[in-house]
C-alpha positions as CSV (number, residue, x, y, z in Angstrom):
1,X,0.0,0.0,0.0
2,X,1.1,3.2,-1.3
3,X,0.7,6.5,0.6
4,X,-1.3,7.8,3.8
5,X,-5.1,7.4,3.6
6,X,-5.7,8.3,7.2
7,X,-6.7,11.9,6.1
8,X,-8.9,13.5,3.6
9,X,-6.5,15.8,2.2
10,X,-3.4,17.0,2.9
11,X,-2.9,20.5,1.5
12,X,-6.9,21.7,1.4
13,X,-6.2,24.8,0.8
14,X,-4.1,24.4,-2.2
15,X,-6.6,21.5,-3.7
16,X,-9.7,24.2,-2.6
17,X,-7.9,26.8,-5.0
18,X,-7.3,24.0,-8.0
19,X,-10.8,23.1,-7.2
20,X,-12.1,26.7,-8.0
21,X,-9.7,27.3,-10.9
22,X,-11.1,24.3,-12.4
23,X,-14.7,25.6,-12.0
24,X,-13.8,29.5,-13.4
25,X,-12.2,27.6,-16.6
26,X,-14.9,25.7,-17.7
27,X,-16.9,29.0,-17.2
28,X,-14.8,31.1,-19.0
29,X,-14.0,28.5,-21.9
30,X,-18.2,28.9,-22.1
31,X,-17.9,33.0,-22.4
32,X,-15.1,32.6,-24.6
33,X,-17.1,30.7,-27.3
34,X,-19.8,32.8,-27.0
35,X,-17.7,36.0,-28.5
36,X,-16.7,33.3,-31.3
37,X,-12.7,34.2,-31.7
38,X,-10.6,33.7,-34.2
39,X,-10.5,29.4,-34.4
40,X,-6.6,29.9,-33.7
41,X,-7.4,31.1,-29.9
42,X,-9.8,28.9,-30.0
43,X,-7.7,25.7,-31.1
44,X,-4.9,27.3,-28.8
45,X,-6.8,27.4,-25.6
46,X,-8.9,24.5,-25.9
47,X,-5.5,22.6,-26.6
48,X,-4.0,23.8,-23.8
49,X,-6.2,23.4,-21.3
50,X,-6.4,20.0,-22.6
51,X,-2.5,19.6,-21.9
52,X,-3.3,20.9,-18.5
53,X,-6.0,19.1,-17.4
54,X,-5.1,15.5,-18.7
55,X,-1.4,15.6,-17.3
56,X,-0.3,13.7,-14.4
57,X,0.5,16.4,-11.8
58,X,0.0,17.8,-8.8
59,X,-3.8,18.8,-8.3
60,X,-3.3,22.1,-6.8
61,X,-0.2,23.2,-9.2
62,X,-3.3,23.8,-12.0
63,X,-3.6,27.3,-11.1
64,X,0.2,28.5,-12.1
65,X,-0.4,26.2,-15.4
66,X,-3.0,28.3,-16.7
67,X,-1.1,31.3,-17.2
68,X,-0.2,31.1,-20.7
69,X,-4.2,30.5,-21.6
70,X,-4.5,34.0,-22.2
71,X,-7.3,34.2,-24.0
72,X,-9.6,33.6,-21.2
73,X,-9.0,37.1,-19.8
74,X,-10.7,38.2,-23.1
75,X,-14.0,37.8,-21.2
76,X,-12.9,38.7,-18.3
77,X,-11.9,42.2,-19.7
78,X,-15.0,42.7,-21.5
79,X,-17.0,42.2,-18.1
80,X,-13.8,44.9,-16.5
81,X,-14.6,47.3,-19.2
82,X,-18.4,48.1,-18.6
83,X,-18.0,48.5,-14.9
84,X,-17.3,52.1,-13.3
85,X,-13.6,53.5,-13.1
86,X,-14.0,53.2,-9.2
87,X,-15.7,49.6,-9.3
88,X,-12.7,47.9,-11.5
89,X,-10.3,49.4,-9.2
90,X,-12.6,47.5,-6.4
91,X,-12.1,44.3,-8.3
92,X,-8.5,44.8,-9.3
93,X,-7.5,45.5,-5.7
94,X,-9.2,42.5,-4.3
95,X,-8.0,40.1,-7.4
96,X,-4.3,41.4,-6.8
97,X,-4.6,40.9,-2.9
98,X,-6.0,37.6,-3.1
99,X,-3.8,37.0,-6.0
100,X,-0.5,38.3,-3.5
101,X,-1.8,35.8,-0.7
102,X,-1.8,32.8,-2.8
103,X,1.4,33.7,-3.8
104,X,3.1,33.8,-0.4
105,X,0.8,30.8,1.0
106,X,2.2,28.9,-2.0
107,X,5.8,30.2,-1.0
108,X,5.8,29.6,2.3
109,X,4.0,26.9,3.5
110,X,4.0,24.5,0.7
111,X,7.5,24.9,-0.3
112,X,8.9,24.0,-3.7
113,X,7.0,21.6,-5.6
């Protein structure tokens, strides 16, 4: 027997936030067909979410592999654009401070992968 099975996970946090990146992508691959791109970004992202999400590897390393899917933030910016100078700053402050906490919860108490 392979492993410790005496506990249900043993990083939740990190699988809770490859949980919830999984969940945003499938909703943003949605709004990204719906503004019908170019087949290249299409072809691009759908491949490599497929490299992503098929590969053998950590679960809750997903969210630094989807950086080079860019063309999800196509949506995203769409939805930025129609809200009030004041009420994307909201956002953008909050994304970038949850966005800085990852980053140092990644650093420091899960270590090098």
């Amino acid at each position: 027997m392979l492993g410790r099975y005496d506990y249900l996970f043993p990083c939740p946090t990190e699988n809770l936030v490859g949980l919830a990146v999984l969940m945003c992508l499938s909703i943003l691959v949605l709004l990204l067909l719906r503004l019908r791109p170019p087949a290249v970004l299409v072809v691009y992202t759908l491949g490599t979410l497929a490299l992503i999400v098929l590969s053998q590897q950590m679960f809750g390393a997903i969210s630094r592999f989807v950086m080079p899917i860019f063309p999800l933030a196509i949506p995203l910016a769409l939805a930025l654009k129609r809200l009030s100078r004041a009420q994307a700053l909201a956002v953008l402050l909050i994304l970038g401070a949850l966005s800085g906490w990852y980053g140092g919860y990644a650093i420091f108490n899960l270590g090098v992968p």
